[in-house]
The first five atom37 places (N, CA, C, CB, O) and aatype in JSON, in Angstrom:
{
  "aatype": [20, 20, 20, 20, 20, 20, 20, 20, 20, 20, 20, 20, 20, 20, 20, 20, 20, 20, 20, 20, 20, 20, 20, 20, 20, 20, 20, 20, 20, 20, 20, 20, 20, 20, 20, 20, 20, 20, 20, 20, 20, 20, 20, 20, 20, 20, 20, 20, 20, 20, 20, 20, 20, 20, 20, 20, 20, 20, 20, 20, 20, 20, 20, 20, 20, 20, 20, 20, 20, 20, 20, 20, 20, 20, 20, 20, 20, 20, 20, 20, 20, 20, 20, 20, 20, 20, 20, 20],
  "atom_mask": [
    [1, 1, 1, 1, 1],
    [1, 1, 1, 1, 1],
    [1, 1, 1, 1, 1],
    [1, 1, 1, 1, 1],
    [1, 1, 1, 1, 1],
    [1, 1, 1, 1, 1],
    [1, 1, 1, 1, 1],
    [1, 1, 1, 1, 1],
    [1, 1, 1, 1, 1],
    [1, 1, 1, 1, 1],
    [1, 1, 1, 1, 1],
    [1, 1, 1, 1, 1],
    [1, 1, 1, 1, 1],
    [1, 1, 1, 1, 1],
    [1, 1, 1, 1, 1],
    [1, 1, 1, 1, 1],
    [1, 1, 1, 1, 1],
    [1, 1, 1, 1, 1],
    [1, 1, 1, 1, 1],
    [1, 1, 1, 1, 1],
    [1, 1, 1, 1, 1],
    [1, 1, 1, 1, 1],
    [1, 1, 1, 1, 1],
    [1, 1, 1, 1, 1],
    [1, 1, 1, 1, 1],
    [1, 1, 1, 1, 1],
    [1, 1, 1, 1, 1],
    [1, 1, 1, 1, 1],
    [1, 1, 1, 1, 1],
    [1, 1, 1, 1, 1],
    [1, 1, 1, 1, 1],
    [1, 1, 1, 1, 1],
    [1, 1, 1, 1, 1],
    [1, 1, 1, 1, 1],
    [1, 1, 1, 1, 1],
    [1, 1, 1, 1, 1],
    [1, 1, 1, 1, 1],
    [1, 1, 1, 1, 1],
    [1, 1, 1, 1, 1],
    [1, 1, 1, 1, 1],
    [1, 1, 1, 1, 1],
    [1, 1, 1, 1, 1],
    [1, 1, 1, 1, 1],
    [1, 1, 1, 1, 1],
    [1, 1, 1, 1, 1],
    [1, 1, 1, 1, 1],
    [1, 1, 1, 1, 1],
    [1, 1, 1, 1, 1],
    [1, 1, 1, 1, 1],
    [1, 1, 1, 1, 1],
    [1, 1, 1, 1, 1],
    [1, 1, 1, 1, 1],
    [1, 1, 1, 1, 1],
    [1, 1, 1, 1, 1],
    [1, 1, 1, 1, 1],
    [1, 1, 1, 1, 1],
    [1, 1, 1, 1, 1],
    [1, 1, 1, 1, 1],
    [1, 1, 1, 1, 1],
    [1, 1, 1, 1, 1],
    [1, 1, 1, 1, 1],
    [1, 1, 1, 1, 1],
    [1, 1, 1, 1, 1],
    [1, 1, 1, 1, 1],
    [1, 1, 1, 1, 1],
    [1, 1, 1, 1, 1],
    [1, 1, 1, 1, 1],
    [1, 1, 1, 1, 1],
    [1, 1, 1, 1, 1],
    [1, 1, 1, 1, 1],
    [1, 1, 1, 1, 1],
    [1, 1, 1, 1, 1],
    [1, 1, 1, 1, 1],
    [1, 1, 1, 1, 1],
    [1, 1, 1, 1, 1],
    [1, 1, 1, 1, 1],
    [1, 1, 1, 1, 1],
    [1, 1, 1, 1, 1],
    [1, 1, 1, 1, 1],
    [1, 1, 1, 1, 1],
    [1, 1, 1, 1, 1],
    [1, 1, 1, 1, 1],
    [1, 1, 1, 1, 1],
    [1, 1, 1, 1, 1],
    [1, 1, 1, 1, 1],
    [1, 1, 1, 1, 1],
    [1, 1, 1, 1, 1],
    [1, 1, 1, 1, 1]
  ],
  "atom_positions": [
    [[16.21, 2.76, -3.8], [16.36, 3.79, -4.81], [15.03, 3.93, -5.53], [17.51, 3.44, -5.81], [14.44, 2.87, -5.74]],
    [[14.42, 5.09, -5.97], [13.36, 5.35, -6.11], [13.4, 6.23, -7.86], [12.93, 6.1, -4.7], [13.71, 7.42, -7.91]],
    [[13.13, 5.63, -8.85], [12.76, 6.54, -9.55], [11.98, 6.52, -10.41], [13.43, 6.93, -9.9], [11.64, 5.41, -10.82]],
    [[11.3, 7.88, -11.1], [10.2, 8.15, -11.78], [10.46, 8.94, -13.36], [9.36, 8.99, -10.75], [11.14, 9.85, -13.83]],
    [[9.47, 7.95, -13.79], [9.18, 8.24, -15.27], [8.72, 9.2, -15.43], [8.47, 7.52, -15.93], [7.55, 9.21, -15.07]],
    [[9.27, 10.62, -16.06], [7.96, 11.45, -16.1], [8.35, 11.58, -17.78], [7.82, 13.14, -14.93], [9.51, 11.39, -18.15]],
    [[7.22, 11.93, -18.79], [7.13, 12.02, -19.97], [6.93, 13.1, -20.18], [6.45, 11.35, -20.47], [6.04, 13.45, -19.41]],
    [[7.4, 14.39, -21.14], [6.88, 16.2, -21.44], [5.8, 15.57, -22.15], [8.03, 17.59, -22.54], [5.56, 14.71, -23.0]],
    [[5.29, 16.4, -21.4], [3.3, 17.2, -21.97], [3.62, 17.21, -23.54], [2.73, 19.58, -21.29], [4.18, 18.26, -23.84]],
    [[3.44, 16.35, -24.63], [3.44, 16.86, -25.71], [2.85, 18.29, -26.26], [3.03, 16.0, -26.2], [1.8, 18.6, -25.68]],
    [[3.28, 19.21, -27.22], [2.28, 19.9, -27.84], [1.53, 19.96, -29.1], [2.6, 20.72, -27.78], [1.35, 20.86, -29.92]],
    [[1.12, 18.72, -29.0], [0.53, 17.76, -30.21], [-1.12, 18.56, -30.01], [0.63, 15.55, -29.8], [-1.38, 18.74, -28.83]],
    [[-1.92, 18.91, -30.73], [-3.28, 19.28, -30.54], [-4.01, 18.46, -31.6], [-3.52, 20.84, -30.65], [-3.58, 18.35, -32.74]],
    [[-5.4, 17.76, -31.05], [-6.48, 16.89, -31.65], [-6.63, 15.95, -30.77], [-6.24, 16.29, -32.97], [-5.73, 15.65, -29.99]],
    [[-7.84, 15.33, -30.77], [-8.2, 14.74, -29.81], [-7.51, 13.27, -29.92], [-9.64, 14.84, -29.74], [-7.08, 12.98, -28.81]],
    [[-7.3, 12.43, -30.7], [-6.7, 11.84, -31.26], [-5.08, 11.45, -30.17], [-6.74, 12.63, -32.58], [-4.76, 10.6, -29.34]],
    [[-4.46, 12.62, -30.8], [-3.56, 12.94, -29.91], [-3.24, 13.65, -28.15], [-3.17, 13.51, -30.68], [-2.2, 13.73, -27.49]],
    [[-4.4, 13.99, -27.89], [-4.7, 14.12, -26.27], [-5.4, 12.58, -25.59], [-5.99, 15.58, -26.04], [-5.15, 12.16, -24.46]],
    [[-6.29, 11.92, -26.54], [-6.17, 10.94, -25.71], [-5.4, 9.7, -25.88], [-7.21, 10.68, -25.48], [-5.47, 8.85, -25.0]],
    [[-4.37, 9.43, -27.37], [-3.39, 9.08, -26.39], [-2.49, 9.55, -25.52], [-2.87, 8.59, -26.76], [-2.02, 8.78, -24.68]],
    [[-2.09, 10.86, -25.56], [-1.49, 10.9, -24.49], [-1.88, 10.69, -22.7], [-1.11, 11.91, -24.79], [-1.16, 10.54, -21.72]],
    [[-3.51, 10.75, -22.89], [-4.06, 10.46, -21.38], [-3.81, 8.69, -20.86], [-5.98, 10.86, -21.4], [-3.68, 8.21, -19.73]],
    [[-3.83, 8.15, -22.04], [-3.96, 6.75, -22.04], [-2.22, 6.43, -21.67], [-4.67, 6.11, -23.66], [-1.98, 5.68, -20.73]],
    [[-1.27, 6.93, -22.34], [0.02, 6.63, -22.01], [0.39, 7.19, -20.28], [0.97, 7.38, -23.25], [0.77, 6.52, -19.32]],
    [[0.1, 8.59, -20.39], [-0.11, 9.0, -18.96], [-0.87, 7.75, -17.75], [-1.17, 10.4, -19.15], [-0.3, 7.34, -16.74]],
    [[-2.4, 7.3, -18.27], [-2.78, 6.35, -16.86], [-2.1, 4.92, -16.9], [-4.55, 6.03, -16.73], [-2.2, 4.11, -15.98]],
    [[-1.52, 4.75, -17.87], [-0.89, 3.47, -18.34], [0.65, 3.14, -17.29], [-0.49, 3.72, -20.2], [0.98, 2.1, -16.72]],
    [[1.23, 4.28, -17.34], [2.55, 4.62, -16.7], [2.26, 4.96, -14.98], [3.25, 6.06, -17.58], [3.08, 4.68, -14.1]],
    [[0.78, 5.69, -14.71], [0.55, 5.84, -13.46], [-0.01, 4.4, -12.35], [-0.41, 6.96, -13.58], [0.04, 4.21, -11.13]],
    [[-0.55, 3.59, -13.56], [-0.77, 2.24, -13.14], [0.05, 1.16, -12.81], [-1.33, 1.81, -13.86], [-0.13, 0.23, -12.02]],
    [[1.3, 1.56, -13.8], [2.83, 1.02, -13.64], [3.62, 1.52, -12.55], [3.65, 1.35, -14.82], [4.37, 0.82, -11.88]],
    [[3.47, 2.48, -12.43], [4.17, 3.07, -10.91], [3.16, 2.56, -9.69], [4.26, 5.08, -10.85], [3.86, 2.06, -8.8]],
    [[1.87, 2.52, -9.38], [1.21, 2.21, -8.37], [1.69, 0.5, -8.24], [-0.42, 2.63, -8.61], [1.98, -0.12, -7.21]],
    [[1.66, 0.08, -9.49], [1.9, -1.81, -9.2], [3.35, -1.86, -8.52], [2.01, -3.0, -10.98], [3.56, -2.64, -7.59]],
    [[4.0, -1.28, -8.85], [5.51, -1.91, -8.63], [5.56, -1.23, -7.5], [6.84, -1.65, -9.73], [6.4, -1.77, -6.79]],
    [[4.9, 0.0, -6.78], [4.96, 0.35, -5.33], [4.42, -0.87, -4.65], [4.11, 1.69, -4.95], [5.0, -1.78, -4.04]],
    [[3.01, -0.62, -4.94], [2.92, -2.08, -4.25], [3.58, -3.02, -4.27], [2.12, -2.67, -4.47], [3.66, -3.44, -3.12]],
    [[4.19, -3.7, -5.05], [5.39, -4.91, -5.01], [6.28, -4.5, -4.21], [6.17, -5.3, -6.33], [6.41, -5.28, -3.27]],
    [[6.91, -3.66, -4.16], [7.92, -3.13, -3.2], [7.49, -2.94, -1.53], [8.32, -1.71, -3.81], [8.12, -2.95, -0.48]],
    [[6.5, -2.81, -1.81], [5.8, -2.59, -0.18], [5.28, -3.8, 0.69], [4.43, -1.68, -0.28], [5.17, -4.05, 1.89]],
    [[5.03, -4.39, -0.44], [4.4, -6.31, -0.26], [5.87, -6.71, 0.56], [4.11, -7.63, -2.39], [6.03, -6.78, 1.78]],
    [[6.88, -6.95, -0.56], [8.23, -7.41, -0.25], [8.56, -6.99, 1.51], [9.37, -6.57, -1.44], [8.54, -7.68, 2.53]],
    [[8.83, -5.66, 1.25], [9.26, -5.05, 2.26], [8.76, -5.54, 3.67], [8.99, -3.79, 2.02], [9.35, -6.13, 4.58]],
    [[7.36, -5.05, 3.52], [6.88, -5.75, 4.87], [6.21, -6.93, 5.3], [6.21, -5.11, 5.34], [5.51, -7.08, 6.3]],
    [[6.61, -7.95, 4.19], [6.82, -9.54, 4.42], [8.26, -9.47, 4.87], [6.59, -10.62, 2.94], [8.46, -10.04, 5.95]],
    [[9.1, -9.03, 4.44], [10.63, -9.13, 5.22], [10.76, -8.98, 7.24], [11.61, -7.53, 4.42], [11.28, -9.47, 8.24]],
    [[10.24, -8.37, 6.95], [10.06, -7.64, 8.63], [9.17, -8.67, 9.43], [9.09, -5.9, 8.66], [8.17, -9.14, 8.89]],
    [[9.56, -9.04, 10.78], [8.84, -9.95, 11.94], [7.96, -9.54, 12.22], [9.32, -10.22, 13.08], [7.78, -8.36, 11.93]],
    [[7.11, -10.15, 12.8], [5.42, -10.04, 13.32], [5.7, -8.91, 14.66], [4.57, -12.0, 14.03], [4.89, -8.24, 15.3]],
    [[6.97, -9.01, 14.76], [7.24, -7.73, 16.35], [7.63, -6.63, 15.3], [8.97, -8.13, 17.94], [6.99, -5.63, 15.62]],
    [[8.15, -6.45, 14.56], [8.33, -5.14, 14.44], [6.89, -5.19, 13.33], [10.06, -4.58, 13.89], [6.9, -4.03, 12.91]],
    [[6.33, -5.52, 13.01], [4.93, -5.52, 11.7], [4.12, -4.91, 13.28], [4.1, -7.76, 10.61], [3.38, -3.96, 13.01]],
    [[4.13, -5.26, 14.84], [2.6, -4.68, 15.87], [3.71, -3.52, 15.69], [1.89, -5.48, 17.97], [3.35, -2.5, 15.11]],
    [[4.86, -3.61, 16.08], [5.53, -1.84, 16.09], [4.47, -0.63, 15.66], [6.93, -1.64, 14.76], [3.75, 0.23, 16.17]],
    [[4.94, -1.25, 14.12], [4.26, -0.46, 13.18], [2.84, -0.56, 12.95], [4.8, -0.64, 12.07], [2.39, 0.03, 11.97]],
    [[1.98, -1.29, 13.77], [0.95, -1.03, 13.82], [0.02, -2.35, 13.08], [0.94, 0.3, 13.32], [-1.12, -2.47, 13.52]],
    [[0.27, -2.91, 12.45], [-0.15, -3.77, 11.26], [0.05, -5.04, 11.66], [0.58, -3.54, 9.95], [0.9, -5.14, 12.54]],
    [[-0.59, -6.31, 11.19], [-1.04, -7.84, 11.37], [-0.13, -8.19, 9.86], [-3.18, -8.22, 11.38], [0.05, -7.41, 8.93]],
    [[0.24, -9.29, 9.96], [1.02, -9.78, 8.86], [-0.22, -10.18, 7.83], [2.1, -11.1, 9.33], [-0.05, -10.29, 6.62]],
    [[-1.33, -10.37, 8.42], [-2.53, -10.44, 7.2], [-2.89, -8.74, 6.66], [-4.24, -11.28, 7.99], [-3.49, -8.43, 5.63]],
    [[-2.51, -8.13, 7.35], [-3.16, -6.77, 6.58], [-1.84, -5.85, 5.18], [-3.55, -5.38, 8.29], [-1.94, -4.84, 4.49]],
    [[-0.73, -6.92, 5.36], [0.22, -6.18, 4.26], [-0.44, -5.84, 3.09], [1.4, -7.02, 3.79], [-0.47, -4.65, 2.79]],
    [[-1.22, -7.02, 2.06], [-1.66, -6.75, 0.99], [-2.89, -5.67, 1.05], [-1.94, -7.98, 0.43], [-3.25, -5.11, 0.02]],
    [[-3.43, -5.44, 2.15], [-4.25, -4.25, 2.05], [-3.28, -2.56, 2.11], [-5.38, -4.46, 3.43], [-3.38, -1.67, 1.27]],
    [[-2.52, -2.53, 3.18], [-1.51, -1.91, 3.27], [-0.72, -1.06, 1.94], [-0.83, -2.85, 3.83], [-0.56, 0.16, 1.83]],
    [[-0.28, -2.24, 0.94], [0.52, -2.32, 0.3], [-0.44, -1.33, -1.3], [1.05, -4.0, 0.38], [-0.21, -0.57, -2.24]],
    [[-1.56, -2.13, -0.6], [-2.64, -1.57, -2.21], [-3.22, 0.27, -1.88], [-4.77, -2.99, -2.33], [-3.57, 1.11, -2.71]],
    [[-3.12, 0.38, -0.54], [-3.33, 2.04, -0.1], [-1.96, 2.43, -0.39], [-3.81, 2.46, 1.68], [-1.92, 3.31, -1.25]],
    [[-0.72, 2.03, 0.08], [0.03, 3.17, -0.73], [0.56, 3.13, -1.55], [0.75, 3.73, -0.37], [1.68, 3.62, -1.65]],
    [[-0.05, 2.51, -2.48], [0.27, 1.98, -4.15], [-0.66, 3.34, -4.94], [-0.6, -0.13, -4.62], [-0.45, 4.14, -5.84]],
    [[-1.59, 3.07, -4.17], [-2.95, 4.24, -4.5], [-3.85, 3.53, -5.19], [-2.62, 5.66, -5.5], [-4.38, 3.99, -6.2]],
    [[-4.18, 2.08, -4.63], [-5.1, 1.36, -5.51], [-6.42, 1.32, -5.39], [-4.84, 0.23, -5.53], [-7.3, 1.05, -6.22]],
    [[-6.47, 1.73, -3.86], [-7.61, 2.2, -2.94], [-7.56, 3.23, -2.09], [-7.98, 1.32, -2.18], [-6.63, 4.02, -1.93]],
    [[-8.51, 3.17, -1.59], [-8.65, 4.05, -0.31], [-7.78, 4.23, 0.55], [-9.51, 3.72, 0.41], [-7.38, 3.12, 0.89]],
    [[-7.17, 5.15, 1.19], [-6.3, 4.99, 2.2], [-7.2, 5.02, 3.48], [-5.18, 6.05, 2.15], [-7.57, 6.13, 3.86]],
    [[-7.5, 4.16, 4.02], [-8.23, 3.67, 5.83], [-7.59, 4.06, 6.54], [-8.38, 2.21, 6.47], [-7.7, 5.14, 7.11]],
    [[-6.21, 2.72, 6.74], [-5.48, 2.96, 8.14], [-4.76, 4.09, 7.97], [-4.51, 1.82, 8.66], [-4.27, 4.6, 6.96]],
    [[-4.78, 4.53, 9.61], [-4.15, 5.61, 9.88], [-2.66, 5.94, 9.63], [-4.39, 5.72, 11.0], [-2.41, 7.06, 9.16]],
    [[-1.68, 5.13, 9.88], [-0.44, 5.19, 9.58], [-0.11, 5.23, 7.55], [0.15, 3.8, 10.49], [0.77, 5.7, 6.82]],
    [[-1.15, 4.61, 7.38], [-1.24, 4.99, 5.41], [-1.29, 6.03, 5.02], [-2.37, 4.6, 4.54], [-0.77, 6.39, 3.97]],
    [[-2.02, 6.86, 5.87], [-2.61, 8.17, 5.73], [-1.59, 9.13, 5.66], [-3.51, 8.5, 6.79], [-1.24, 9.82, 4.7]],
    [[-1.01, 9.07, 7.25], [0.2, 9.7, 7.66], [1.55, 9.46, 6.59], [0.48, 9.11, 9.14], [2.48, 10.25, 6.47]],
    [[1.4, 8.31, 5.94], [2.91, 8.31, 4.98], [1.98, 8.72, 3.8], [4.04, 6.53, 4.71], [1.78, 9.06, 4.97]],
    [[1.46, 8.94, 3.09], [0.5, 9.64, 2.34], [0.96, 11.31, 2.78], [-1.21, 9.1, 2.8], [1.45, 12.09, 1.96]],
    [[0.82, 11.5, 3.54], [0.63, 13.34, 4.02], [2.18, 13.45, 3.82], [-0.06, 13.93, 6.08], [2.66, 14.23, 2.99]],
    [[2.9, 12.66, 4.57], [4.36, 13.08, 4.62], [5.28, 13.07, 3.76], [4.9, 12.56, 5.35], [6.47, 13.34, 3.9]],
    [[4.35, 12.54, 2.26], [5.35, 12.13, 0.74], [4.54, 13.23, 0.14], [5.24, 10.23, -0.24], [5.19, 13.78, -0.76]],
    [[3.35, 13.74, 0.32], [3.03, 14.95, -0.63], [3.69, 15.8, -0.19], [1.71, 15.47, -0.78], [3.69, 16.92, -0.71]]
  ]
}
C-alpha cells in the first residue's frame, strides 16, 4: 500500500514564509525518498539470488538499487531507469 503526503501550496506571501514552506516541502520529499528506499532494501533482500539474476541484479547491488529509486542518486542501471519511466 502506497501513500503520499501531499501538503496545499500555502497562500502565505514573504520570504520568510516561502522558505519555510520550501524547507517543509524538501523535508517531506526526503522522507518519502528514505522510506522508499527502506521498502525496496526489504523487498529485495526478501527475494533469492535466482529470482534477484531474473531481475537482473547481484544481492550486493540492492543498496545501490534501492538508493536510485528512492531518488538519492543517479539512476545507472537500466531496469531503474525503466521503473523510473513507467511510474512517471
Amino acid at each position: 500500500m502506497h501513500h503520499t503526503l501531499r501538503l496545499p501550496t500555502p497562500r502565505v506571501t514573504g520570504s520568510v514564509a516561502d522558505a519555510a514552506t520550501r524547507l517543509i516541502h524538501r523535508l517531506l520529499a526526503a522522507w518519502h525518498r528514505q522510506r522508499t528506499q527502506r521498502a525496496t532494501v526489504a523487498t529485495l533482500q526478501g527475494l533469492d539470488d535466482r529470482t534477484l539474476r531474473d531481475l537482473g541484479f547481484h544481492r550486493a547491488e540492492i543498496g545501490g538499487v534501492a538508493a536510485e529509486l528512492g531518488g538519492s542518486t543517479e539512476a545507472t542501471y537500466l531496469r531503474v531507469q525503466l521503473a523510473h519511466h513507467l511510474r512517471a
